[in-house]
C-alpha positions, 0 to 999 in steps of 0.5 A: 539451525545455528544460534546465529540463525536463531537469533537472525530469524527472531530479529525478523520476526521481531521486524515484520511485527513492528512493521504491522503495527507500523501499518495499523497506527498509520492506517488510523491516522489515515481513517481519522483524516477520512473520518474528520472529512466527513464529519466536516461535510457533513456539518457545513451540509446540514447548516447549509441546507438548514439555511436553505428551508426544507429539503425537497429530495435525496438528490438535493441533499447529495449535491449540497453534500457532495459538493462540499465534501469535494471541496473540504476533501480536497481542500484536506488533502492538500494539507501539509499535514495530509501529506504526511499522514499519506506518507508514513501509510505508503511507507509503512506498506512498502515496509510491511512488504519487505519485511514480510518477503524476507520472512517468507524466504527463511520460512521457504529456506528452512523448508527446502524450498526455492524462495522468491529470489531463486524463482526469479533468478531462474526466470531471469536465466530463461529469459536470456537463454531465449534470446541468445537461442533466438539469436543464434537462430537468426544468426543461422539463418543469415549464414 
């Protein structure tokens, strides 16, 4: 391996950790908007039941609960701020993906064996040899 290669293999590497890191900071942010939901719902639950006396069943407490996290949930959600935090999740993921298939292809590539690219590649090359095969078939049968 050349020291150009050296140097394109830890950059990345280098990317891919970013990456991950990218998608754990991303994936709290999103945790801690469930999280908030949550405990929202579950305080406008508890003083909406307490103004209410006492609660007779599991059942009545999970409809009072349930329709206010939908609506605090829904309500979140459609927060410019939501967005956002959905936004860099999504994109970190797409991130973490390629990177990560790129560093799987070098590992592939320095081990002699045919990466992701070439397998589709080929698949690609057989499928068109079907059709033109199935073309000249029908072509045949024509003539």
């Amino acid at each position: 391996m050349t020291l150009q290669q050296d140097n394109r293999s830890s950059n990345k590497l280098l990317q891919n950790f970013d990456a991950w890191i990218n998608i754990y900071v991303a994936g709290f942010d999103y945790q801690l908007l469930l999280l908030d939901v949550s405990a929202r719902a579950f305080q406008e639950a508890i003083l909406e039941l307490q103004s209410c006396g006492t609660v007779e069943n599991w059942q009545q407490f999970l409809q009072v609960w349930s329709r206010i996290f939908d609506r605090i949930f829904a309500e979140t959600f459609r927060s410019e701020h939501a967005l956002q935090i959905q936004g860099k999740l999504l994109n970190a993921s797409m991130k973490l993906s390629l990177d990560q298939q790129q560093v799987i292809e070098m590992f592939l590539k320095m081990n002699n064996l045919p990466t992701r690219t070439e397998v589709d590649e080929i698949h690609r090359s057989i499928y068109e040899l079907k059709k033109e095969v199935k073309n000249l078939k029908k072509a045949l049968a024509e003539s």
